[in-house]
N, C-alpha and C positions, 0 to 999 in steps of 0.2 A: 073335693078333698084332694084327691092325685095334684091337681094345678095347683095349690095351698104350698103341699106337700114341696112340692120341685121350686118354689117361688122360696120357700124356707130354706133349703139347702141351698141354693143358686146364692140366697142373701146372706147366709151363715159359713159358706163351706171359705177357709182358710185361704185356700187357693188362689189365686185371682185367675178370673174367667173372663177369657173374651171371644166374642162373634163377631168377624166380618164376613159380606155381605160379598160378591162374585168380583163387584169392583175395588175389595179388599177397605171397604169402609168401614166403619166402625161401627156397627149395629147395637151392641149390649155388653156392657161390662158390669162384673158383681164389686162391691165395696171392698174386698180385699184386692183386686186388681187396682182401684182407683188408690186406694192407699200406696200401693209397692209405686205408684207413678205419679203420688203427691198430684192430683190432680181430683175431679168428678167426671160420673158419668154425663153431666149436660154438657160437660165442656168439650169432652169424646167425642159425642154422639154427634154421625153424619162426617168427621174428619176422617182424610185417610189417616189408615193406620200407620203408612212408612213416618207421617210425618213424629210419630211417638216412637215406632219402632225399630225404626232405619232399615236393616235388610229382610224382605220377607219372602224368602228364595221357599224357606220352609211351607209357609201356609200356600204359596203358590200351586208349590207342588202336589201338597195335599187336596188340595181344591181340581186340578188340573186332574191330577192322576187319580185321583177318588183311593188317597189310603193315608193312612195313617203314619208319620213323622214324628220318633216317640226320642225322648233323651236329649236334644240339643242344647245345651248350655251358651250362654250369651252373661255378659256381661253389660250393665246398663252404668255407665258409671257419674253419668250427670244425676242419679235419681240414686248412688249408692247403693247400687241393686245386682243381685248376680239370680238367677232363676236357671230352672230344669225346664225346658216348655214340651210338652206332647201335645201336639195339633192333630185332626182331624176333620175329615168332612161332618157335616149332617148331609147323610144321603135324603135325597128329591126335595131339597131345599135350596140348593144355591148358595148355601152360606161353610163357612168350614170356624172351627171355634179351636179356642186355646186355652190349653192350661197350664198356669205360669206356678211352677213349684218354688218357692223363696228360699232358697240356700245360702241368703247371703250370711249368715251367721258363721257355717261351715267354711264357706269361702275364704272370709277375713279369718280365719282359725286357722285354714291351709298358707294362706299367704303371712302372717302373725309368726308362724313357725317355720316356714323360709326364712323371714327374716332372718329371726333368731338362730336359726344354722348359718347363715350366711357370716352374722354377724359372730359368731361363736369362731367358724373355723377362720376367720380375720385375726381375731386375736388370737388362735393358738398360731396362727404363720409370725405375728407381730412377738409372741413370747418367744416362738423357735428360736427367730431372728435373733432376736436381744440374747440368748442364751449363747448360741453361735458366735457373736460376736462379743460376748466377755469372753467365751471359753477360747478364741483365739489372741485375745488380750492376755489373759491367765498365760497361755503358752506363749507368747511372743514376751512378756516378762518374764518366762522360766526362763526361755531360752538364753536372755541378755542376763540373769543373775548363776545360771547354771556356765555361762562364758567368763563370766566375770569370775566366779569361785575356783575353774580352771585356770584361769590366769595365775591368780592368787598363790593354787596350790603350786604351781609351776614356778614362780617368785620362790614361796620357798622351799621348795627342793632343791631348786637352785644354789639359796643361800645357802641350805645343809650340806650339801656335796661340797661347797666351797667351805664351806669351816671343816667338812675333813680332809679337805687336799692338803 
């Protein structure tokens, strides 16, 4: 029943699950790990795992050090994948396992609303701009029609002082 039991959850649990083996091979993975790596577990099984994983400084150490390596974030991005991984050993087995939390949804939501501030404060510097540069338009025309209306009035004051000489 117990072995049933953990065979259920190992095949059902969301997560993707993987066990490598002391020389960091790839012992066991569950159907949700194989999905987030668009691949199967026969095609895993017995590969090193750098050659999927690339840096495994983490399971290294958990395996090395006999402890637990919880929160590391990675970005997978040939496989469109971002994950939370917590590794650990199996003490008196030789093996140290992972579990790959799929955040990629959150991810592309945090990176989606970057953008969009990015792109937001672009164009309010692009509105400033245009604003700034009518409004010294506006004023370099006041100034040439406010010159010019002194002219003017100075013509005829001129004139008037001269029709009362």
């Amino acid at each position: 029943m117990e072995s049933r039991l953990w065979k259920l959850l190992w095949d059902f649990d969301p997560n993707g699950l993987l066990v490598l083996d002391a020389g960091l091979e790839i012992v066991q993975t569950n159907a949700a790990f194989c999905a987030m790596f668009q691949t199967t577990d026969a095609v895993l099984h017995g590969r090193p795992a750098k050659a999927l994983l690339g840096d495994l400084a983490d399971f290294e150490r958990a395996l090395e050090e006999q402890v637990e390596v919880l929160g590391g974030e990675q970005a997978y991005p040939q496989y469109d994948l971002y994950v939370r991984k917590v590794i650990f050993p199996v003490p008196g087995e030789g093996l140290v396992a992972g579990i790959f939390v799929d955040m990629t949804n959150a991810w592309k939501q945090r990176r989606d609303m970057k953008e969009l501030r990015e792109r937001a404060v672009l164009e309010v510097r692009q509105v400033v701009d245009k604003q700034m540069s009518v409004a010294q338009e506006i004023a370099g025309l006041l100034g040439e029609t406010t010159a010019e209306t002194k002219v003017g009035l100075l013509r005829l004051l001129e004139t008037i002082r001269r029709e009362d000489d």
